[in-house]
C-alpha positions as CSV (number, residue, x, y, z in Angstrom):
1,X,41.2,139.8,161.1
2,X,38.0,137.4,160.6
3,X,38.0,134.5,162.5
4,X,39.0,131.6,161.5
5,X,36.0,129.1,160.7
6,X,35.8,125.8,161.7
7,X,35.0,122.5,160.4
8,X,31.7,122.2,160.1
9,X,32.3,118.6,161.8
10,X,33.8,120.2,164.2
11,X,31.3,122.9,165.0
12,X,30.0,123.8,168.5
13,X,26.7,122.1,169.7
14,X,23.8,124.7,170.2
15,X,23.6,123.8,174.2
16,X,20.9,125.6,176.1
17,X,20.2,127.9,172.7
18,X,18.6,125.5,170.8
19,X,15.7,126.8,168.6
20,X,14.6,129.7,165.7
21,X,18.0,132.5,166.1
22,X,16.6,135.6,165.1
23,X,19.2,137.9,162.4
24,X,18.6,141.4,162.2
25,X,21.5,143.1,159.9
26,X,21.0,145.4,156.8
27,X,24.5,143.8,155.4
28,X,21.8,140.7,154.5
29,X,20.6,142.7,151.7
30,X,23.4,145.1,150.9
31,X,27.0,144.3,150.2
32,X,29.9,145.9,152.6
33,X,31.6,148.7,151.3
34,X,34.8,147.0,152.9
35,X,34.0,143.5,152.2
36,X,32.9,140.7,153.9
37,X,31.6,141.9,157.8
38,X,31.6,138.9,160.0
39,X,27.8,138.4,159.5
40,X,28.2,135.4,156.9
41,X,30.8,133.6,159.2
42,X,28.3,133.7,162.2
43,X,25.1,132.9,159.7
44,X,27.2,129.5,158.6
45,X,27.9,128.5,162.4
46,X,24.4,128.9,163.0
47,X,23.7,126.2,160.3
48,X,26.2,123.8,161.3
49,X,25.5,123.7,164.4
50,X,22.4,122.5,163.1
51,X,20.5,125.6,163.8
52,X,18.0,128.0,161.9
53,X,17.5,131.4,161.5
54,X,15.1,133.6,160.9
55,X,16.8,136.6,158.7
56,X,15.9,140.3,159.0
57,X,17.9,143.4,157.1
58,X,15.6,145.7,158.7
59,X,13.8,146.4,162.2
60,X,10.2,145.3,162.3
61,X,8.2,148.4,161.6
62,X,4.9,147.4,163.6
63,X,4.8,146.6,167.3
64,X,2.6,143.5,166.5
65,X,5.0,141.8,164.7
66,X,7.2,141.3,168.3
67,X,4.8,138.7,168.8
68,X,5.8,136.7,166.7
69,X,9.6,136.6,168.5
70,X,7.8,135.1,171.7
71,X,9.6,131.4,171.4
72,X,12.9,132.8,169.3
73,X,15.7,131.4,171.3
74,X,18.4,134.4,171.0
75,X,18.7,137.2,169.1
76,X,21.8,138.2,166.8
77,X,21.5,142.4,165.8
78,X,24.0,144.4,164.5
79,X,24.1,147.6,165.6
80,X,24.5,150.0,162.2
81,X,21.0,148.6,160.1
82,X,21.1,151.7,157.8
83,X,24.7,151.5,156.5
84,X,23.0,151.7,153.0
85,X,21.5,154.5,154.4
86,X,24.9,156.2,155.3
87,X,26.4,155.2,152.1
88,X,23.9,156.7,150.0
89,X,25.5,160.3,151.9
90,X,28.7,160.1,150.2
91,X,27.4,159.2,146.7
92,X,29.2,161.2,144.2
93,X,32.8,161.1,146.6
94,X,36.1,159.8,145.8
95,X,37.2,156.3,147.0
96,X,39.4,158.2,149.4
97,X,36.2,158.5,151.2
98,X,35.2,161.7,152.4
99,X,33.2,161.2,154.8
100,X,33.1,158.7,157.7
101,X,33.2,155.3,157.1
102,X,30.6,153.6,159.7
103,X,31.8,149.7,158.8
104,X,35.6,150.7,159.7
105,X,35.9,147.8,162.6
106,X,36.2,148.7,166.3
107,X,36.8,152.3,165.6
108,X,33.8,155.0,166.2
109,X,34.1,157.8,163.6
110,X,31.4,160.2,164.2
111,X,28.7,157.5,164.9
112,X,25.4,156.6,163.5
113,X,22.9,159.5,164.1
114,X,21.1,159.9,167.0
115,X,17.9,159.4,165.3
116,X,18.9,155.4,164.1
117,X,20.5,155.2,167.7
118,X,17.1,155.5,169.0
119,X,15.4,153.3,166.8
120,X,17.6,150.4,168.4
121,X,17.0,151.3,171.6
122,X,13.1,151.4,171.4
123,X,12.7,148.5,169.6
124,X,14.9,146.8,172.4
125,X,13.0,148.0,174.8
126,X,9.8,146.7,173.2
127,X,11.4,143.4,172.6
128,X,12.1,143.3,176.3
129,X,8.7,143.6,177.4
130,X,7.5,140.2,174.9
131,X,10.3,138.6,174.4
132,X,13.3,138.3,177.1
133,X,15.3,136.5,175.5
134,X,19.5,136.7,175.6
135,X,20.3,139.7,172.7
136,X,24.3,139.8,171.5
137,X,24.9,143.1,169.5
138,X,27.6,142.0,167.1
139,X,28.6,145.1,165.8
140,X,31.7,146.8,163.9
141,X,30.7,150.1,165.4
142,X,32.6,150.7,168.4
143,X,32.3,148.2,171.1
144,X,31.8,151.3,173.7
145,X,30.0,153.7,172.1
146,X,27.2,151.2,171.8
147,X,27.6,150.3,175.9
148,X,27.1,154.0,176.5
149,X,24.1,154.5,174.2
150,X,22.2,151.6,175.8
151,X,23.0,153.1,179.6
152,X,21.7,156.1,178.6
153,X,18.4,154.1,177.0
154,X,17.9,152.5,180.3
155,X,18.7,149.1,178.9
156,X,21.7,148.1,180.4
157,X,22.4,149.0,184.3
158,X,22.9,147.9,187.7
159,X,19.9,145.6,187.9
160,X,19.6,146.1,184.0
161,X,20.5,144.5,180.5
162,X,22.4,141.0,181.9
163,X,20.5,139.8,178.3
164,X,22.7,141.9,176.5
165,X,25.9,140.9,174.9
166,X,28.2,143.5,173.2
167,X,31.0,142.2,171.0
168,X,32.8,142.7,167.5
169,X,31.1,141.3,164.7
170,X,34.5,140.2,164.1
171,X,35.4,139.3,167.1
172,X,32.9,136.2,167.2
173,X,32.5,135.3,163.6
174,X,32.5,131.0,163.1
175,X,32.5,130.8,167.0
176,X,29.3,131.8,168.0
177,X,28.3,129.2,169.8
178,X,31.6,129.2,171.9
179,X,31.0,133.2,172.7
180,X,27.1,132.1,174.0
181,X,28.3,128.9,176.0
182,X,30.6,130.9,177.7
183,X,28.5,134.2,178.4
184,X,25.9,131.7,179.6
185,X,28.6,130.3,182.2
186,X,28.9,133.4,183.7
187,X,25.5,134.6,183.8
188,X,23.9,131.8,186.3
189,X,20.5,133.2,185.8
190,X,20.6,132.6,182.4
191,X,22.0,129.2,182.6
192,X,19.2,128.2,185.3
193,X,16.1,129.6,183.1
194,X,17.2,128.7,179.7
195,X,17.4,125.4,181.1
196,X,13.7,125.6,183.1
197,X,12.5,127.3,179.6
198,X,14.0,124.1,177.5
199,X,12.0,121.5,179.9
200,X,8.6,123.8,179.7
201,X,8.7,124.0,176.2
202,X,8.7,119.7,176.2
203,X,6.0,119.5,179.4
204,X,4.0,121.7,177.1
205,X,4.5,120.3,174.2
206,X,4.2,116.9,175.8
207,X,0.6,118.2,177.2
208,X,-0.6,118.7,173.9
209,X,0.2,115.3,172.6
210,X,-1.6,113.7,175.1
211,X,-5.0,116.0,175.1
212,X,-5.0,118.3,172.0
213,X,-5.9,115.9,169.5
214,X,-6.9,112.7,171.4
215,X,-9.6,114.7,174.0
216,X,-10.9,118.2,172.0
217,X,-13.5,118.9,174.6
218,X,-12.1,118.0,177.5
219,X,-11.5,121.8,178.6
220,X,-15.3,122.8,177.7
221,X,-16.5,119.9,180.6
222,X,-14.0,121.5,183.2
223,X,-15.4,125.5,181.9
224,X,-18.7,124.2,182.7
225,X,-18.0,122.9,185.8
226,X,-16.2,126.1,187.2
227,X,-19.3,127.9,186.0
228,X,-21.7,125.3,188.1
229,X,-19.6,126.2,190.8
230,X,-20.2,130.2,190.4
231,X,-16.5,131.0,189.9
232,X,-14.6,132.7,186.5
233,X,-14.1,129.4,184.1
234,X,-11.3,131.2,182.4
235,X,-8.4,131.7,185.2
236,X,-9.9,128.5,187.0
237,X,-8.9,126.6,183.7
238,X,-5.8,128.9,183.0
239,X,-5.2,127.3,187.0
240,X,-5.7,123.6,186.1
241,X,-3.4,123.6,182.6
242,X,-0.4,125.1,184.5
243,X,-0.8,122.5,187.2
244,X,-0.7,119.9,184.0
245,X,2.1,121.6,182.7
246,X,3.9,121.5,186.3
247,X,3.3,117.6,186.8
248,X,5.2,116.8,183.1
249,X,8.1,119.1,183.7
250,X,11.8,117.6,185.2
251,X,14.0,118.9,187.3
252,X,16.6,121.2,186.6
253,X,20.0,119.5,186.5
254,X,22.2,122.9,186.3
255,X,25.0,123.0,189.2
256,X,25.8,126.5,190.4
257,X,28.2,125.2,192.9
258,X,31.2,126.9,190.8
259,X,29.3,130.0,191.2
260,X,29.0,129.9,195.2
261,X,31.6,131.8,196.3
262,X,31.9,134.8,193.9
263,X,28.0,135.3,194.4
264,X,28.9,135.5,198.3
265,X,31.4,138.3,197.1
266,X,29.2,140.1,194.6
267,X,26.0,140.1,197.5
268,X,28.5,141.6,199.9
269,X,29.7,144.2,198.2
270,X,26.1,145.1,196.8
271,X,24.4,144.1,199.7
272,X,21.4,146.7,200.1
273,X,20.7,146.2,195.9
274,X,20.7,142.3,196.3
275,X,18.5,142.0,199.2
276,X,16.2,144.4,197.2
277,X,16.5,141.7,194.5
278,X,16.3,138.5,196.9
279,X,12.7,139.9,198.4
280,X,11.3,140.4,195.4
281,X,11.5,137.1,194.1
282,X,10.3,135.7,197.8
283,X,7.6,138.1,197.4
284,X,6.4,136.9,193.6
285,X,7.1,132.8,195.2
286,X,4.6,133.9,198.1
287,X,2.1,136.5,196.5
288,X,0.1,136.5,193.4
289,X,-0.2,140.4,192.5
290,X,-3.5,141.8,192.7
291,X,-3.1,143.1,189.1
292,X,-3.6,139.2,187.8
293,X,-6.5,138.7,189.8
294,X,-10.2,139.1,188.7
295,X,-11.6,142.4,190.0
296,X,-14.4,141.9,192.3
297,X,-13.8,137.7,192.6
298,X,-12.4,136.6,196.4
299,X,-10.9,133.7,197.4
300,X,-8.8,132.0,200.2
301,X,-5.5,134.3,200.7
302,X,-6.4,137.4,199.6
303,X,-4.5,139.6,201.3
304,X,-5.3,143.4,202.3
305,X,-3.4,146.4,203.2
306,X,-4.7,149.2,205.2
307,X,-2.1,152.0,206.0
308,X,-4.5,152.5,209.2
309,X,-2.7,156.1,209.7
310,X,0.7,155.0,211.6
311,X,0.1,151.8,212.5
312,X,0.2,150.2,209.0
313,X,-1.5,146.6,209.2
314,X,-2.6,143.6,206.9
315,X,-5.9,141.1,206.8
316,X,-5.6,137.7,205.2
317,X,-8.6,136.1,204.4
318,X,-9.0,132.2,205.9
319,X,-12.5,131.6,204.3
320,X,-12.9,128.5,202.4
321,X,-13.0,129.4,198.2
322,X,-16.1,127.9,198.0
323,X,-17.6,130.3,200.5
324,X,-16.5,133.5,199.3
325,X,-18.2,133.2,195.8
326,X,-20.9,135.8,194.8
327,X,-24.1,133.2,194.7
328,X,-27.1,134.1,193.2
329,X,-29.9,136.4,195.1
330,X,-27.5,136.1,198.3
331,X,-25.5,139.3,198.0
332,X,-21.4,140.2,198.9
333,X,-20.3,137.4,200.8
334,X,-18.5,137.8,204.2
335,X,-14.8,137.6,204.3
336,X,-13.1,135.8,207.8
337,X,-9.5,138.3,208.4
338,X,-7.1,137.6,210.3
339,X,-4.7,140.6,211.2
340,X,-1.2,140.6,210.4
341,X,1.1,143.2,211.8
342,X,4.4,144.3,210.3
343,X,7.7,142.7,212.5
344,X,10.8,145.1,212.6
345,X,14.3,144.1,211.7
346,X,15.2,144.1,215.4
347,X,12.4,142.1,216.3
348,X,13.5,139.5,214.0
349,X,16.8,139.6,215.3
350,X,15.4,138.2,218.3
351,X,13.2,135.2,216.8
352,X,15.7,134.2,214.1
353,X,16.5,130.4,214.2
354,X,19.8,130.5,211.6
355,X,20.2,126.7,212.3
356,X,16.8,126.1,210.6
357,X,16.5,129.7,208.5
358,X,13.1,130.4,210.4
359,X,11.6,132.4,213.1
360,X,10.4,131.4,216.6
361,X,6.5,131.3,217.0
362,X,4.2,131.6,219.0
363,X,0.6,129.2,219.1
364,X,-1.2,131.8,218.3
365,X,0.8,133.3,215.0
366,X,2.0,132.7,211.8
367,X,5.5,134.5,210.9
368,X,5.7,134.9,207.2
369,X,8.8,136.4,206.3
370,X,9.6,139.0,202.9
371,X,5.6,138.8,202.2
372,X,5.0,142.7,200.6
373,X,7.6,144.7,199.8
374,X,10.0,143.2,202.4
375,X,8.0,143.2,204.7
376,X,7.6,140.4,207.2
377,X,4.1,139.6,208.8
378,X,2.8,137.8,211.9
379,X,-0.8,137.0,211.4
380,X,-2.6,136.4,214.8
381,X,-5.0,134.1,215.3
382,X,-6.6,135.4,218.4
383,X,-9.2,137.9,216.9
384,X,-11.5,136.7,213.3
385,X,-12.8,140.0,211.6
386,X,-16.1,139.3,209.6
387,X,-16.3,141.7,206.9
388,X,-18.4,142.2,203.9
389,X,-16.7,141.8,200.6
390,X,-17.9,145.5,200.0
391,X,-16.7,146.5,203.3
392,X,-12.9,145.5,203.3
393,X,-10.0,147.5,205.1
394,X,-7.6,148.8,202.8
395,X,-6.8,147.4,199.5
396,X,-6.5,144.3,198.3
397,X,-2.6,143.4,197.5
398,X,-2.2,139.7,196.5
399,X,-3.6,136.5,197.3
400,X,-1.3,134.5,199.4
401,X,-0.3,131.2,197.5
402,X,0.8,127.6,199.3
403,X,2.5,126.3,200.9
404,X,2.5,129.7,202.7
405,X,-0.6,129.7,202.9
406,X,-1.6,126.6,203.5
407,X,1.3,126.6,206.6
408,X,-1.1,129.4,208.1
409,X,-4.8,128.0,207.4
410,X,-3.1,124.9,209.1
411,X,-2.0,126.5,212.3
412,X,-4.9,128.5,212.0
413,X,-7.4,125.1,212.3
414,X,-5.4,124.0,215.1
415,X,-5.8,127.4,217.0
416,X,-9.5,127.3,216.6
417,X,-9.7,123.5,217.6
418,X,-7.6,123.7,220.9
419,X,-8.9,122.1,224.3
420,X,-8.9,124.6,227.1
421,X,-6.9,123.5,229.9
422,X,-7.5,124.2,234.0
423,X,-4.9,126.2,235.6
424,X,-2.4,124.0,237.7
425,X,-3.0,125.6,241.4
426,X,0.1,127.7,242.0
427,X,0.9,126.3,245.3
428,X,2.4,123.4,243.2
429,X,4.0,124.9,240.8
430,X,7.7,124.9,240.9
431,X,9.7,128.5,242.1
432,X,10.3,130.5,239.2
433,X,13.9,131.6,238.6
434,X,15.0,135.2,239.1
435,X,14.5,136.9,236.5
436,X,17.5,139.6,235.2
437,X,17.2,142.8,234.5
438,X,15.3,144.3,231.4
439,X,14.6,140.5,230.5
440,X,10.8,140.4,229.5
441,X,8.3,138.1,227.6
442,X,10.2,137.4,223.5
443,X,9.1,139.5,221.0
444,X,6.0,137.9,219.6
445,X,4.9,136.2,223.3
446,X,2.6,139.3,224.7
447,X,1.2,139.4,228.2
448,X,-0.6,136.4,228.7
449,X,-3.6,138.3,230.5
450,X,-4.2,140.3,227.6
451,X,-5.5,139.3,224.3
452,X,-4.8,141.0,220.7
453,X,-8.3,141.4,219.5
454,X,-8.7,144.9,220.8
């Protein structure tokens, strides 16, 4: 039964999915061999919820034209785009119908072929990679059958296809924007970067109002400044309008409170997968991946990794920016490393401070945890590698961003800058207390008569 429209008065608000709704179905052009399919009910809630959409009967034929989905705020697809197609097989047939009827709701008769399966999955996997953007199959195909097919494709898994939304054409109908609110409700990411998506859109927007037409050149003055300075003008500018962007954005107002305690249930029954998950987006806050750096340009941060046969190790470069720029008739410039060694689990047992969620140090380290690959690394101060940009251990990795990096230039400086003490004579030094057994130095202490820069 078709759902029951309501008054357009009446009709849902667009919440977090304001914007262009993208409408890919075939029935747009053809009529239903059963009637009316649920595709003109959700159509009209689109437009009075005050919404637009951008209407499709077919899939776009060239990848190029994806780009032009890159600020579409959802996308509506049904699932059968070549019931024409299908149709045209039983030309000739009795009304009793012959052959399967692919628009018979919620019921899977045979299925689309394989070939037009795959269509929908590739172009869903290319949209993926332009455009991530929620995707709610409405479908009269079976509900099932089109879960399956998109497992197989890869799109829809354990840490996959939480975009995805698979219901009855039917099913939804006039209250579209009811079935989106409340997928959005349960799907906290979502909720949080629709939201962060909606106020970047206005910083950027707001951006451009104030320098796009008022100051047209003011981006040339900055490019030829970064190119007095000897560094690449383009990601030095593509640097300066994200900082713009940042300093016009608001904060987020979504509350995930209600979501607390079933995300304390879903992490402990998945807990190896989610603390897969939670690393990498620590990593991407603390490391900028080498691949969006410019080849052959070094800067304060850089980080390097040098397998170093079984005793794996990393270098962070302290140098000032300014320093480490390739200057004219002077050669590779020298980088200043710093080592940094991997810590084990059981290490960190032993330093973890769970009242403040950090890690006891020592003066002469930096603890930075889930920095590559979940790896945690303390960076010791004690020995400064000089090293030729053409000369480095290992690969480059990343470049360390702030305030992580800043945290370890800063304890770094202070390091450097210390005031050597004398010794107090040890006749006056106070007893020391027994000590019990197997009770030695913490973890990241060392022998104080030794030094790391061996």
């Amino acid at each position: 039964m078709n759902a029951v429209r309501q008054d357009p008065a009446q009709a849902e608000s667009q919440g977090l999915f304001k914007g262009i709704a993208v409408v890919i179905d075939d029935g747009l052009k053809r009529r239903p061999r059963n009637g009316p399919d649920g595709i003109e009910a959700i159509l009209e809630a689109i437009h009075d919820a005050g919404g637009h959409a951008l209407l499709l009967d077919a899939l776009p034929q060239r990848d190029e034209e994806l780009e032009n989905f890159a600020n579409a705020a959802f996308f509506v697809m049904d699932w059968n785009l070549h019931g024409s197609k299908l149709d045209e097989v039983g030309e000739g047939q009795d009304e009793g119908g012959a052959r399967p009827d692919f628009n018979l709701s919620g019921v899977h008769l045979g299925g689309l072929e394989s070939a037009f399966e795959q269509e929908n999955v590739d172009f869903l996997t290319k949209l993926r990679d332009r455009r991530h953007a929620p995707v709610f199959i409405f479908t009269n195909e079976d509900v099932g059958h089109v879960t399956q097919v998109l497992t197989e494709g890869g799109l829809i898994g354990d840490n996959l296809g939480s975009h995805i939304l698979i219901k009855s054409k039917r099913e939804v109908g006039a209250n579209l924007f009811e079935v989106l609110e409340e997928w959005i409700k349960q799907t906290p990411s979502a909720l949080v970067l629709k939201q962060w998506e909606r106020h970047q859109t206005l910083a950027v927007n707001q951006l451009f109002k104030e320098f796009h037409d008022q100051h047209k050149y003011w981006p040339v003055i900055f490019w030829n400044s970064f190119k007095t300075d000897g560094v690449s003008p383009a990601p030095e500018l593509g640097e300066l309008i994200t900082r713009l962007v940042e300093a016009r954005m608001k904060p987020l107002t979504a509350d995930l409170d209600e979501f607390s305690e079933v995300a304390m249930e879903h992490f402990g029954a998945n807990d190896a997968r989610y603390r897969q998950a939670l690393h990498a987006v620590l990593q991407a806050e603390r490391l900028l991946p080498n691949e969006l750096l410019v080849q052959g340009e070094y800067s304060t941060g850089d980080l390097f990794f040098d397998q170093n046969g079984e005793a794996p190790r990393y270098f962070l470069n302290i140098r000032a920016a300014c320093d480490c720029i390739r200057r004219e008739n002077f050669g590779q410039p020298d980088l200043y490393l710093i080592k940094g060694t991997i810590v084990t689990d059981d290490e960190l047992a032993k330093l973890a401070r769970p009242d403040f969620g950090n890690f006891h140090e020592s003066d002469v380290e930096t603890i930075v945890f889930a920095l590559h690959m979940g790896r945690t690394v303390a960076f010791k101060y004690r020995t400064l590698a000089v090293k030729a940009a053409n000369k480095l251990p290992g690969e480059r990795v990343g470049r360390m961003l702030a305030p992580f990096l800043t945290r370890v230039t800063q304890r770094f400086g202070a390091y450097s800058h210390r005031s050597g003490l004398p010794r107090i004579p040890a006749a006056l030094m106070p007893p020391e207390p027994p000590v019990a057994a197997g009770t030695g130095p913490a973890a990241n202490e060392g022998d104080p008569n030794t030094c790391d820069c061996g």
